[in-house]
C-alpha positions as CSV (number, residue, x, y, z in Angstrom):
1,X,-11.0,0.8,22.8
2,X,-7.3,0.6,23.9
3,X,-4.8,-0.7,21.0
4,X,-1.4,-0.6,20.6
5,X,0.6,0.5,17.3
6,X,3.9,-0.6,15.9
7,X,5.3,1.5,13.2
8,X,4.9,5.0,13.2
9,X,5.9,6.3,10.2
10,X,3.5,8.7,7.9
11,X,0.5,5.9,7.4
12,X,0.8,4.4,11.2
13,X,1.3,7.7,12.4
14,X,-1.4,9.3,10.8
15,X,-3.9,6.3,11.4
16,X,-2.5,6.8,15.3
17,X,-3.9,10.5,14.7
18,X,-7.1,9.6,13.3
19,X,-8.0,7.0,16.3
20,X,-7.0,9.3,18.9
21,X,-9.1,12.3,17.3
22,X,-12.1,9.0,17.4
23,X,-11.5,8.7,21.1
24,X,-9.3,5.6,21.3
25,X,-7.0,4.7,23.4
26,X,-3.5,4.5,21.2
27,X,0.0,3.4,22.4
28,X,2.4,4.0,19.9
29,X,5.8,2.4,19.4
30,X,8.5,2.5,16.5
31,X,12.7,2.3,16.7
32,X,12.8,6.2,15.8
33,X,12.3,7.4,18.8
34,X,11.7,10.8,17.3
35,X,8.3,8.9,15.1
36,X,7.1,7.6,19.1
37,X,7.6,11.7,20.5
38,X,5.3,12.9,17.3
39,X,2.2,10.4,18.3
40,X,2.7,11.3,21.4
41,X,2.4,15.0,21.3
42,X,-1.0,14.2,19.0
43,X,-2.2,12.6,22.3
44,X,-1.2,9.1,22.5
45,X,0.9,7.5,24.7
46,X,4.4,6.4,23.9
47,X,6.9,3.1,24.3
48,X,10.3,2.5,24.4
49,X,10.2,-1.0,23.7
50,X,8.0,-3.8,22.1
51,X,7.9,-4.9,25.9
52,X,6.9,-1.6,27.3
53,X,4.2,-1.3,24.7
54,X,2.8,-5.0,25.8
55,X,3.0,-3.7,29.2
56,X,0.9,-0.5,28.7
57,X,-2.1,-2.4,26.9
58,X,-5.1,-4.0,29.1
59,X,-5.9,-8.0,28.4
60,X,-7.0,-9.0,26.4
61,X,-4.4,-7.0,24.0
62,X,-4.7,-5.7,20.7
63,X,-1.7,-5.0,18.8
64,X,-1.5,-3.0,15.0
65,X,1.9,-3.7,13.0
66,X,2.6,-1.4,10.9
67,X,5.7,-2.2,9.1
68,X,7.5,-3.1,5.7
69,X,5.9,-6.6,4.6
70,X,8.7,-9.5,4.7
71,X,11.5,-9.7,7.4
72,X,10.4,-6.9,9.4
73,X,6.8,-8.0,9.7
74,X,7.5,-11.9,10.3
75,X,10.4,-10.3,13.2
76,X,7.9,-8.2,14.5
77,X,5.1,-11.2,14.9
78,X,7.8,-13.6,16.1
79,X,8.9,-11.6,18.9
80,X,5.1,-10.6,19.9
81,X,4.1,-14.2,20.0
82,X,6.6,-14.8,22.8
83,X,5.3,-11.7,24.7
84,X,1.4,-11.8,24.1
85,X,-1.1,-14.3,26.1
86,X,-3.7,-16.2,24.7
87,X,-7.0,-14.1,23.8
88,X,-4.8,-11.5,22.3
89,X,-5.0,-10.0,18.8
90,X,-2.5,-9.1,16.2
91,X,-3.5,-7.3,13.0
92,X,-0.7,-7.1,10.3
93,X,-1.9,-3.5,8.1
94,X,0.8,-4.0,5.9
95,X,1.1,-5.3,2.4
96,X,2.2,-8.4,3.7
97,X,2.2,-11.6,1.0
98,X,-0.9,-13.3,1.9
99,X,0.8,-16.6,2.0
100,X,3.2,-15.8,4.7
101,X,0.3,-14.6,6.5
102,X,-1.2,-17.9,6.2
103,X,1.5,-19.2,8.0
104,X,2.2,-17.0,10.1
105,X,-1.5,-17.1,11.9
106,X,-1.2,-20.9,11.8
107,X,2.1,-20.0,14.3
108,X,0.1,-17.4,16.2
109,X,-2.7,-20.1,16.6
110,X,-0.8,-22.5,18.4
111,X,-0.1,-19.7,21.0
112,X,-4.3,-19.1,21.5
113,X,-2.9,-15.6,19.8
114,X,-5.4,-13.7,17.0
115,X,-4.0,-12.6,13.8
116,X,-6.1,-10.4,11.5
117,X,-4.4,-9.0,8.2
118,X,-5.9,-6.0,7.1
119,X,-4.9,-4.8,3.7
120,X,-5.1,-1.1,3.9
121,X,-5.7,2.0,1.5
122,X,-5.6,5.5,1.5
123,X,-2.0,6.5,2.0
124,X,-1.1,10.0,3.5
125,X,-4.7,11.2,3.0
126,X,-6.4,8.3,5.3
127,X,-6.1,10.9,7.9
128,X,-8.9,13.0,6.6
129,X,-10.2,10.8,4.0
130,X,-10.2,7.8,5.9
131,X,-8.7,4.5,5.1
132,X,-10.1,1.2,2.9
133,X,-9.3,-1.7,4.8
134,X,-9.9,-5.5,3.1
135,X,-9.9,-7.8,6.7
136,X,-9.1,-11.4,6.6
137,X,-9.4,-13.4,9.9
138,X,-11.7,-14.9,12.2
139,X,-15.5,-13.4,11.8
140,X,-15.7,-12.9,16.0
141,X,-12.5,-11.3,16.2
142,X,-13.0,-9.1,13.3
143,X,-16.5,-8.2,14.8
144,X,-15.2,-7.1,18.2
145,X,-12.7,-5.0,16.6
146,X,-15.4,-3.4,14.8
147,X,-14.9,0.2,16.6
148,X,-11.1,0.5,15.7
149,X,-12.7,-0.6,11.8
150,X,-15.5,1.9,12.0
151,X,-12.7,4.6,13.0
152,X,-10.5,4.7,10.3
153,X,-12.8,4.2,7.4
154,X,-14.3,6.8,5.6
155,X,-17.7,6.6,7.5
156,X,-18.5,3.7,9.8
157,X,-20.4,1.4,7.2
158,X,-18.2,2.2,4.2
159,X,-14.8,1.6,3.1
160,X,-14.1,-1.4,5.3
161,X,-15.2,-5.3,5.2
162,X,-14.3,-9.0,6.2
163,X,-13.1,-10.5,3.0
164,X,-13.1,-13.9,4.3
165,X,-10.7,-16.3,6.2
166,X,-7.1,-15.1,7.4
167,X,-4.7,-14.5,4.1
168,X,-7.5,-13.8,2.5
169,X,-7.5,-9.5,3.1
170,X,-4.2,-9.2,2.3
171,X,-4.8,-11.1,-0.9
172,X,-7.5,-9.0,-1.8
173,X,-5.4,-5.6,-1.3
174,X,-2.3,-6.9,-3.9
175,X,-5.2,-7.3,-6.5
176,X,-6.1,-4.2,-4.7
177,X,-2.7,-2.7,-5.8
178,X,-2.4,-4.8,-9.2
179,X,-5.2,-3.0,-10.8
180,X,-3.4,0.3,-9.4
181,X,-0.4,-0.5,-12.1
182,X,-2.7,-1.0,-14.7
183,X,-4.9,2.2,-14.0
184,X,-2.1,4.3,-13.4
185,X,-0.1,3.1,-16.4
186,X,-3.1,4.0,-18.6
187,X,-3.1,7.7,-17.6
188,X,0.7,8.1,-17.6
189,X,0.3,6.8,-21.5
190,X,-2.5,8.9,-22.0
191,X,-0.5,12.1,-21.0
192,X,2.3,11.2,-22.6
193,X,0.9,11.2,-26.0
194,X,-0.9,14.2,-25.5
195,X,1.8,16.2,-23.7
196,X,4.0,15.0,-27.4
197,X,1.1,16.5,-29.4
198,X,3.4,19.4,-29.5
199,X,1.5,21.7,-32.2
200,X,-1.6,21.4,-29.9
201,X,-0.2,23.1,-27.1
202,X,-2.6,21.0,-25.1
203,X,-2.6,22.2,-21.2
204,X,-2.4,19.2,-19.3
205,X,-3.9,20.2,-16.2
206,X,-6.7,21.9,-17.8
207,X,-7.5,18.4,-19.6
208,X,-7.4,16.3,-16.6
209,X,-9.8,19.1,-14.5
210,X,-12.0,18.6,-17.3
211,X,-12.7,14.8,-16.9
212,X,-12.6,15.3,-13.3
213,X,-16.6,15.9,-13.9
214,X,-18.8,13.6,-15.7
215,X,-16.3,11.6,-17.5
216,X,-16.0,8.0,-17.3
217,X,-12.2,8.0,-16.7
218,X,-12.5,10.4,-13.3
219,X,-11.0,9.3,-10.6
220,X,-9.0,10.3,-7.4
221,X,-5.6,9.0,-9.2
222,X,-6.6,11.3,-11.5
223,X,-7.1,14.2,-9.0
224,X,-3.7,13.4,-7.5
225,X,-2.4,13.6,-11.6
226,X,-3.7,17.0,-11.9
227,X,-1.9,18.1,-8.8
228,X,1.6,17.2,-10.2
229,X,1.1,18.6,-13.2
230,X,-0.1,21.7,-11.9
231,X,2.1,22.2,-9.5
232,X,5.0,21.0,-12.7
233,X,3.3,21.4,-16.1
234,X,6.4,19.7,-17.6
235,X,7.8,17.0,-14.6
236,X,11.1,18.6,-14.9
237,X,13.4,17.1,-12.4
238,X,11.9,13.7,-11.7
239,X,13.3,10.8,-13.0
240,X,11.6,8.2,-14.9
241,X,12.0,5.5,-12.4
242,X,8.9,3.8,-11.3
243,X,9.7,1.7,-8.2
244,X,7.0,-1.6,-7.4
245,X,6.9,-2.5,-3.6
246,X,6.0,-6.1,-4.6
247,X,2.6,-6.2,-4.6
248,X,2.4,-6.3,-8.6
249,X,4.4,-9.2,-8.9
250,X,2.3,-11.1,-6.6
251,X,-0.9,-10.4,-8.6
252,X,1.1,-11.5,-11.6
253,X,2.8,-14.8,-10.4
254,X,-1.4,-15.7,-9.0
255,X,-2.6,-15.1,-12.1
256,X,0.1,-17.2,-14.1
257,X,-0.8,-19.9,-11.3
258,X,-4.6,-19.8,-11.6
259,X,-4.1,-19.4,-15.2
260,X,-6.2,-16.3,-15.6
261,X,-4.7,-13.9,-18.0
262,X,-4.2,-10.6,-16.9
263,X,-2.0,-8.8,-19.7
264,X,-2.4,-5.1,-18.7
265,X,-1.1,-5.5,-15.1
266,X,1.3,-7.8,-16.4
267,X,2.9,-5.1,-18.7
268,X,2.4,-1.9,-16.8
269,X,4.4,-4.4,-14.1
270,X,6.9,-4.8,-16.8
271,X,7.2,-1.2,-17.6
272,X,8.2,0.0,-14.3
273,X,11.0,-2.6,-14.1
274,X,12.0,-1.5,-17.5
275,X,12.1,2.3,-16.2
276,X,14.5,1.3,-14.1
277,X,17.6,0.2,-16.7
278,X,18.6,3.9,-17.6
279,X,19.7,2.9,-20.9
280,X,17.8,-0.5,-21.4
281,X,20.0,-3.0,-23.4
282,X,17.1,-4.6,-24.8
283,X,16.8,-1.6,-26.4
284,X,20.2,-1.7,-28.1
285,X,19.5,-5.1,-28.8
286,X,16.7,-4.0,-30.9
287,X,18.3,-1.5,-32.6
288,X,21.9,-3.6,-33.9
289,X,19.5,-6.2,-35.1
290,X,17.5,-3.7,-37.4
291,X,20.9,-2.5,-38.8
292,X,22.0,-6.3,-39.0
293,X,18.8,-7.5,-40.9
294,X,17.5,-4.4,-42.6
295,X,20.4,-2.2,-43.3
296,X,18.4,0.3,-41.1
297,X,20.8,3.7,-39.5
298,X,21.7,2.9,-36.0
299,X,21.8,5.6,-34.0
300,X,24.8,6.0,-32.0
301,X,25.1,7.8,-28.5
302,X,27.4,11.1,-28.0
């Protein structure tokens, strides 16, 4: 099957790899031209343009975006709705919000244009590993797409299915990437006490190879945990500053709206933003009011 793919940085450019080595026929665009030249020497073909890349592909034509959710996403889709002819298929494999994917198929629709949005897992190791992808769409479309599907997933009948109507993949993916915060805040804490256990001398690394087998708390987060710390038992150099690509937010603001609580993705949320104020204020907040209504020592800085 012929597709083309737009966005070739390490996840597009690695799925572009992965469908090429299944026998697909890949055309591969992104601004950089440097990202198009890589694909291309892995055996795809390349484009200059969104244009050019429309031009290469067979009708009907099936398009992958691969690109940060928001404004470059809705661009992207805008500008292939005035190139693409009905029949045609767009998937969005970011982690677009699924609301604005909602609307945007409903734009895509009018044109007789496709829009599937595949929430997708699996990072830099989908190449090997293959990839979990959560599909929201139209159940024909979805079905004759099954061979790019059955490519990139771990094994044709296993880390890929049709969640339902469009919106609905990509809203499965940032609950996907909600329960990620909470899991990965867990273990970060877990260290952390352990790792201030000082008289212990506990070894890290050794602890987390030992629950890689037949504990309840293995998992491949944890296999990527024991990497870091052996490859630096003590983190030196990185900063405690835990980014969120939006995803987390989302599955907080739906839960507030559904009023479902959901108070460990809620705080492991808020402890990432917090990591980001490199002397929190709240914190000195705290602190002046224990001196103002306890009489407690305030620790000053210096």
């Amino acid at each position: 099957m012929q597709l083309g793919m737009i966005g070739l940085g390490k996840m597009g450019a690695n799925m572009t790899q992965r469908l090429v080595k299944g026998g697909h026929s890949v055309i591969g665009y992104d601004r950089n031209s440097e990202a198009v030249e890589r694909v291309v020497e892995a055996g795809a073909g390349g484009a200059e343009s969104l244009e050019d890349l429309v031009a290469q592909l067979e009708s009907p034509r099936h398009v992958w975006v691969m690109v940060p959710a928001g404004g470059p996403t809705n661009s992207t889709l805008d500008a292939l709705a005035g190139l693409l002819e009905p029949g045609c298929t767009v998937i969005d494999g970011g982690n677009s919000n699924y609301k604005d994917t909602v609307r945007m198929a409903a734009t895509l629709a009018a044109r007789g244009i496709h829009l599937l949005d595949v929430g997708t897992s699996g990072g830099i190791w989908g190449l090997t590993e293959g990839y979990s992808m959560m599909i929201g769409g139209d159940g024909e479309t979805v079905e004759r797409l099954r061979p790019i599907f059955e490519t990139l997933a771990p094994s044709p009948t296993t880390g890929w299915g049709h969640m339902g109507p469009v919106g609905s993949g990509h809203f499965v993916k940032m609950i996907h990437n909600g329960i990620e915060y909470g899991i990965m805040q867990s273990y970060a804490e877990g260290f952390a006490i352990m790792h201030d256990k000082e008289e212990f001398g506990l070894d890290l690394a050794q602890i987390g190879r030992v629950w890689q087998h037949g504990s309840v708390v293995r998992s491949w987060l944890l296999d990527l945990t024991i990497e870091a710390l052996e490859e630096n038992p003590t983190l030196e150099g990185i900063a405690p500053y835990v980014p969120d690509s939006g995803e987390g937010r989302w599955t907080v603001a739906e839960a507030i709206d559904l009023d479902v609580a959901a108070p460990v993705i809620t705080l492991a949320l808020m402890r990432r933003i917090g990591s980001r104020d490199e002397v929190e204020f709240s914190h000195r907040v705290l602190s002046a009011m224990r001196g103002k209504f306890g009489g407690h020592a305030v620790k000053q800085e210096g």
